[in-house]
N, C-alpha and C positions, 0 to 999 in steps of 0.2 A: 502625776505621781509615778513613779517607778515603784515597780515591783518584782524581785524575782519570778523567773518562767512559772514555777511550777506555783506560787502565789496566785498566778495571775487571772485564774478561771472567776471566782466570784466578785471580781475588781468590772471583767468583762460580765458581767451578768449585771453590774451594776449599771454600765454601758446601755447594757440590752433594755433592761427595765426603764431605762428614762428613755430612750428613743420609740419602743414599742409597747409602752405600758401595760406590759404581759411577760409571762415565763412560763414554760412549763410547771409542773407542779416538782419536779423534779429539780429545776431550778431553783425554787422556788426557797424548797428546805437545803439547798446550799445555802442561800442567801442566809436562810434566819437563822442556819447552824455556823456562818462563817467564823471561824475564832484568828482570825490571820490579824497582825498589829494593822493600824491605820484604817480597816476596812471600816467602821463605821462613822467616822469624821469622813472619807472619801463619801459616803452612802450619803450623809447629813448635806456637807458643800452642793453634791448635786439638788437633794431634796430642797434645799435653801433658795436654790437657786430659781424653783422652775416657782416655789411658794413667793417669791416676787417678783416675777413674771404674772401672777396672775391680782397680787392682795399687794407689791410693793413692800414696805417696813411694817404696815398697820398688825398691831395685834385689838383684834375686838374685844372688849369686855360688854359680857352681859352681865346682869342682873337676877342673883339667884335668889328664890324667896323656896325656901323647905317649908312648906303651910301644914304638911300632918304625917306625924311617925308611925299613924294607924295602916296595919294592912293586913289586907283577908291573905295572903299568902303565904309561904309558910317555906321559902326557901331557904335551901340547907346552910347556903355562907351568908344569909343579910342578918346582921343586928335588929334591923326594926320588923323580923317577922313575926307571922302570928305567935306561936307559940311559945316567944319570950318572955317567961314572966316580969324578967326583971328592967326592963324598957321602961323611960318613964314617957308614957305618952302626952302628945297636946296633937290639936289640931286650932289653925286660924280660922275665924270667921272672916266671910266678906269683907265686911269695913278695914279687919288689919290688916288683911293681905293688898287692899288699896293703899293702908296708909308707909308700908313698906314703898309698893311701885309711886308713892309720891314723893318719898325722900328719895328714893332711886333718880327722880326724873330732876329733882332739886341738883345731883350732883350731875347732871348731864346724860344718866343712862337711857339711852330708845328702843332697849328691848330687856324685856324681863321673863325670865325663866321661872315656869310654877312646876315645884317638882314635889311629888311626896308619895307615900305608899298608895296601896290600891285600898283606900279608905272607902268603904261603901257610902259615907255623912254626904262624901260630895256627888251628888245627885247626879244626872248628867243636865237636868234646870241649872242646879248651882252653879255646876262651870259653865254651863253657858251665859249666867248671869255677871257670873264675875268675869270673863271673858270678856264681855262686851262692856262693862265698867269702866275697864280698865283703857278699851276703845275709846270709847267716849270721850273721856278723861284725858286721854293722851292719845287722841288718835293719831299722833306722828310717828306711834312706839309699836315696835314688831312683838308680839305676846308667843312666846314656848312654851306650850306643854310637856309635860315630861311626867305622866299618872299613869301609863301600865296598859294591860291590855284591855281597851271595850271591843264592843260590836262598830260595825260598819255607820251604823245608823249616829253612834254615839260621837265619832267622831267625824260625822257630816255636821252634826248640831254645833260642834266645838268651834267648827271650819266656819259655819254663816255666823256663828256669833263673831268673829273677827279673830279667829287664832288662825296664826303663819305658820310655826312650823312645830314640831312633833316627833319628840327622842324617844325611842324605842329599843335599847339596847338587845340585839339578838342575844349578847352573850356566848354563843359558841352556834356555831353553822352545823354541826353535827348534832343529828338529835340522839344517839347513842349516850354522847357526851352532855347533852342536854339533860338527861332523862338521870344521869350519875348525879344532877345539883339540884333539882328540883325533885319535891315529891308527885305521884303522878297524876293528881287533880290538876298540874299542872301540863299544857301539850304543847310540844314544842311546834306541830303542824300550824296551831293557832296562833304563837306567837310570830310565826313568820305570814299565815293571814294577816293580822294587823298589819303589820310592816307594809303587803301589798296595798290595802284596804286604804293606809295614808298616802299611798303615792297615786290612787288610782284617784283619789278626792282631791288630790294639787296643793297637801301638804308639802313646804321643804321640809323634809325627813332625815333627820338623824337616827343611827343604828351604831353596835359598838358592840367589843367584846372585853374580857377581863383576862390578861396574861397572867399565865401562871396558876391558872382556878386548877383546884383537885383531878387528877388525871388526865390533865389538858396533854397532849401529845405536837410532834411538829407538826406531822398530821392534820388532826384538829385546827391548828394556826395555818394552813394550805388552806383547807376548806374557807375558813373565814374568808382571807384573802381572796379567793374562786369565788364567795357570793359577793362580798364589796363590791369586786372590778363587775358582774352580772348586775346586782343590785343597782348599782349609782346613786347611793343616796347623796344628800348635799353635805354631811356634816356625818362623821364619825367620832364617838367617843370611846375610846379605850384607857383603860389604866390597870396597874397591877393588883392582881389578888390579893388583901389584906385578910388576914381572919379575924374573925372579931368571937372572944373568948365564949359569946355563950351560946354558940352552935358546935355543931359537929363537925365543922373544920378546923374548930380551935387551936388544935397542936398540928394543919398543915403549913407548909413555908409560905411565904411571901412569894409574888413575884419579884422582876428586876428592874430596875430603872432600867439598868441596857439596856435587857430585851424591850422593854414598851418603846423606848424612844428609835432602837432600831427597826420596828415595825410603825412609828409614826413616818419615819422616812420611808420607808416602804410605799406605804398607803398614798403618802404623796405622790410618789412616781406614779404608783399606777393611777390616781383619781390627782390628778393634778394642780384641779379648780375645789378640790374642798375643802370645808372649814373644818380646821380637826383642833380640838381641845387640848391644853397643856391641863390635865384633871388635877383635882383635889387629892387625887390618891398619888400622884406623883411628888407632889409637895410633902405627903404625910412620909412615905418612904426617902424621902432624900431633902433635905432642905431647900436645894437649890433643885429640885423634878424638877418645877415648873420652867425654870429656867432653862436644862436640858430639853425638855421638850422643845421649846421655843427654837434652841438652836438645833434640833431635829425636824425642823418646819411647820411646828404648831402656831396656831394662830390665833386662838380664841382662849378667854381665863375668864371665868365668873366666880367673883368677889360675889361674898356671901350676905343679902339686904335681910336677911330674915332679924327678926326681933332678937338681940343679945341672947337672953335668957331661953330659947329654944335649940337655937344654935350645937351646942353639946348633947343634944335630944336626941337629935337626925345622926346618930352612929351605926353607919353600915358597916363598920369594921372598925376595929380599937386603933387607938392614938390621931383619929381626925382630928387633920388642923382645923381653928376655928378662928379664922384671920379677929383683926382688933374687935373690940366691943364696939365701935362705931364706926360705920359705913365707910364716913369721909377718911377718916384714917387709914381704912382699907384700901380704898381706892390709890391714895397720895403713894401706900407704901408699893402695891401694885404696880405704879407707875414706872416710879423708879429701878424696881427690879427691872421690867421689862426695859428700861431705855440703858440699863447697866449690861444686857448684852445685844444691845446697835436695835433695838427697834423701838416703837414707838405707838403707846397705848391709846385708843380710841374706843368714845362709849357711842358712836352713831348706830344706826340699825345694822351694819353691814353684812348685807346681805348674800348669798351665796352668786357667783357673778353672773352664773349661767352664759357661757361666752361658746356654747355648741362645740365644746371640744372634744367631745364624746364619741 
């Protein structure tokens, strides 16, 4: 691509980032301040490029099942926290959150994602039990957790019952900024224990941040990117700040499609082999996010297996898409988006490649 001269600085930073999967940090907020025509289709083609080098065309689908909108938490921008009154709660038992991963596996899915508040109902027995159910049952299928912070102890249990991997959104890498969205029963020290606590037990670990959350700075989006590239998790999920009306962030903005999908290009340079999510909050913001994601070198989408009727429950911020009432529909429409811009949807385990490029 040509560029004029004085264009030309963030085009080469884009250069730099794919060859040495590093910048300065000074580099860094070039890159995610660049407003120059073409620089992010330039940024994306590379990102695209090295995401099939490593995964090919495949976009994975998992298997999302939201089992409970209960949580001891009380953070400032989530819908389903404590002190919402107006939440209509449910939580799954055992058996439907099986009988979900069984139509899941009816349509071909081999891994299924348990995600839901920090509900005190599920014991650390319980997930261990439905954990290993769900094993048994399909032992060919990779089981995600995605329930929030425990102890060390808590998630060894979850580990020998047969769970693989384990999303922990940091949320923002500054605890300054941490401590602006959370009240302060909550510690941002401990939620970055956790994070170690799953990598040092031989979880694959997913971690993520939210663009655009209340006083987020460029700043702020360096640091993330500084712990990702330090961190190495297998899997990052990001998507943009939505508010959902009955918190305290109610009347702040949204994040941007750009920005998220230009920081999903990002993230690929520097973590080159990992699985990064095209989110539900990108679809909710823009019709076609997920789509953009995809073509900013996102790889992974989970269609949503939880029961119809809880579906519109699980609202972490207003106007959540809640794909068809039935699975198989979701899946089929799924498909086709994904193969309407060149790639090609697959429900295997696919797993993080781990090909030592680090």
């Amino acid at each position: 691509m040509e560029v004029p001269f004085e264009r030309a600085y963030p085009f080469e930073l884009a250069d730099k980032l794919e060859a040495e999967r590093n910048l300065t940090d000074k580099e860094f907020e070039s890159v995610i301040l660049c407003d120059y025509p073409g620089f992010d289709e330039y940024l994306a083609e590379k990102a695209r490029a090295v995401r099939e080098k490593y995964y090919g065309k495949k976009v994975y689908l998992r298997g999302l099942i939201e089992f409970t909108n209960i949580c001891k938490n009380n953070c400032y921008y989530c819908g389903i926290r404590r002190d919402n009154p107006n939440a209509e709660r449910y939580r799954l038992n055992e058996e439907q959150i099986l009988t979900c991963c069984a139509a899941g596996y009816e349509l071909g899915f081999r891994t299924f994602v348990l995600q839901g508040g920090e509900d005190p109902y599920y014991t650390d027995d319980l997930v261990a039990s439905i954990v290993s159910s769900i094993k048994e049952r399909h032992p060919d299928c990779a089981v995600t957790l995605s329930i929030g912070e425990r102890e060390k102890e808590s998630y060894q249990k979850f580990f020998d019952a047969g769970a693989d991997r384990y999303l922990l959104r940091h949320e923002t890498a500054d605890k300054e900024h941490y401590e602006m969205l959370h009240p302060a029963e909550l510690s941002f020290d401990h939620r970055m224990q956790c994070l170690r606590y799953l990598k040092e037990i031989g979880y694959q670990v997913g971690c993520g941040m939210m663009v655009g959350s209340p006083y987020q700075t460029v700043e702020h989006l360096v640091k993330d990117l500084r712990f990702l590239r330090e961190f190495e998790p297998e899997m990052v999920g990001i998507g943009p700040f939505i508010p959902h009306h009955d918190t305290q962030f109610a009347d702040r903005k949204a994040g941007t499609v750009g920005m998220t999908v230009r920081l999903l290009s990002i993230i690929r340079l520097l973590l080159p082999d990992v699985l990064l999510p095209a989110t539900t909050a990108l679809g909710t913001i823009d019709p076609i996010g997920r789509e953009k994601g995809l073509l900013a070198s996102a790889n992974v989408i989970m269609p949503n297996l939880s029961p119809a009727d809880v579906r519109k429950k699980y609202l972490l911020y207003d106007n959540k898409i809640t794909a068809g009432d039935e699975a198989a529909e979701a899946v089929r429409d799924m498909t086709k988006r994904i193969a309407s811009v060149g790639y090609e949807a697959v429900v295997d385990r696919g797993d993080h490649v781990s090909l030592g490029t680090k």
